[in-house]
matplotlib code that plots the C-alpha trace (Angstrom):
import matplotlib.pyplot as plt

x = [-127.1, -127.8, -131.1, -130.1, -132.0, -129.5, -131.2, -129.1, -130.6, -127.6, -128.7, -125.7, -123.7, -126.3, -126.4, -122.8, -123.2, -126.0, -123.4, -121.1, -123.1, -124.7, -121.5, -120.9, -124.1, -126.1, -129.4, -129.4, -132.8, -132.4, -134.7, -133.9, -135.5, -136.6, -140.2, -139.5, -136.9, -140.0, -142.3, -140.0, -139.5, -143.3, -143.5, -143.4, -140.0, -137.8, -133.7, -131.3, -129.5, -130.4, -127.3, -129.3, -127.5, -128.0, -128.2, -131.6, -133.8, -137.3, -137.6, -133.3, -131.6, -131.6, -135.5, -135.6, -133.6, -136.2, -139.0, -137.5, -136.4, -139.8, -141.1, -138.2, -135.9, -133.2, -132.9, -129.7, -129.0, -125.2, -125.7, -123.4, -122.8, -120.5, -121.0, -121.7, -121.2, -120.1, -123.7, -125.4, -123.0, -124.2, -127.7, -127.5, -125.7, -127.7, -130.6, -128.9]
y = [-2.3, -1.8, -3.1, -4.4, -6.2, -8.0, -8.4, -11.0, -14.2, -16.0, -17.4, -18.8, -15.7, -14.0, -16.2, -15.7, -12.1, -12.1, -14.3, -12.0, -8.9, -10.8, -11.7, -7.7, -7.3, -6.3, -7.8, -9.0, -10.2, -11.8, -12.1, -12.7, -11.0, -7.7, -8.2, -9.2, -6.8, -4.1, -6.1, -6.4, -2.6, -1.9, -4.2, -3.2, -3.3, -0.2, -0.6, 1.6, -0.2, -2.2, -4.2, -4.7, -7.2, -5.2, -8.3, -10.3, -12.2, -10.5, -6.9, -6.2, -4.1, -1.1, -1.2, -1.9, 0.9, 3.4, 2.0, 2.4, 5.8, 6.6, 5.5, 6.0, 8.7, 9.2, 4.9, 4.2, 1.6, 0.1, -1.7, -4.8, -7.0, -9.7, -8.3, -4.8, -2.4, 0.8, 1.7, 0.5, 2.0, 5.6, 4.3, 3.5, 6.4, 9.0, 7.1, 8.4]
z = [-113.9, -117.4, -119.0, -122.5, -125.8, -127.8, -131.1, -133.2, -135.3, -134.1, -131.0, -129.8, -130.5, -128.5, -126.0, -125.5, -125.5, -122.8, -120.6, -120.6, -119.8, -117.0, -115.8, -115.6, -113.8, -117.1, -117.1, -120.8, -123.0, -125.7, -129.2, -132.5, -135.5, -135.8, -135.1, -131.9, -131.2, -132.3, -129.4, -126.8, -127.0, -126.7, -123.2, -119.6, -119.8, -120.7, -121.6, -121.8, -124.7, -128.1, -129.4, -133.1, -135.7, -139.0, -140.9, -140.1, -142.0, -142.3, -140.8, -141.4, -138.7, -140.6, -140.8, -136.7, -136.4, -138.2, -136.5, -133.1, -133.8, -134.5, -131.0, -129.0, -130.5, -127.4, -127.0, -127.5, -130.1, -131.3, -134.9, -135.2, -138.0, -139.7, -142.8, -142.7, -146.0, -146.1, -147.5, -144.4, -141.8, -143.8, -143.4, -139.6, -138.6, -140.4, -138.3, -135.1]

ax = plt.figure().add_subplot(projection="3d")
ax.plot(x, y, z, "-o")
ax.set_aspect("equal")
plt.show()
């Protein structure tokens, strides 16, 4: 079983999402801005995967990214977006 933080400010998208990991035997948590995504990493709890929505109001995915590559370098982290450039796919992959 997987521990995983889907990070997306489309909550029912997410909430979909978490379903079907659960239904894999994923245990899934769910928030929805970047913020959060930066406090939910800094809790008791430790995950093995971040599914990050590039696109989010306030602190973007691209800035999340940074700032958990800062404090957790070897987390591994899949960007996702609707609307993705080619500009930020450079940007998230040169940020591992």
């Amino acid at each position: 079983m997987a521990h995983i933080l889907i990070v997306d400010d489309d909550v029912e998208l997410s909430r979909v999402l978490a379903k079907v990991l659960q239904g894999f035997g994923h245990d899934a948590h769910l928030v929805h801005s970047g913020e959060d995504a930066l406090v939910a990493t800094r809790a008791d709890r430790e995950y093995d995967l971040v599914l990050l929505d590039l696109q989010l109001g306030g602190i973007d995915g691209i800035e999340t990214l940074r700032r958990l590559r800062v404090r957790q370098p070897s987390l591994a982290v899949v960007g996702v977006t609707g609307f993705g450039s080619v500009a930020d796919a450079v940007r998230a992959m040169r940020l591992g």
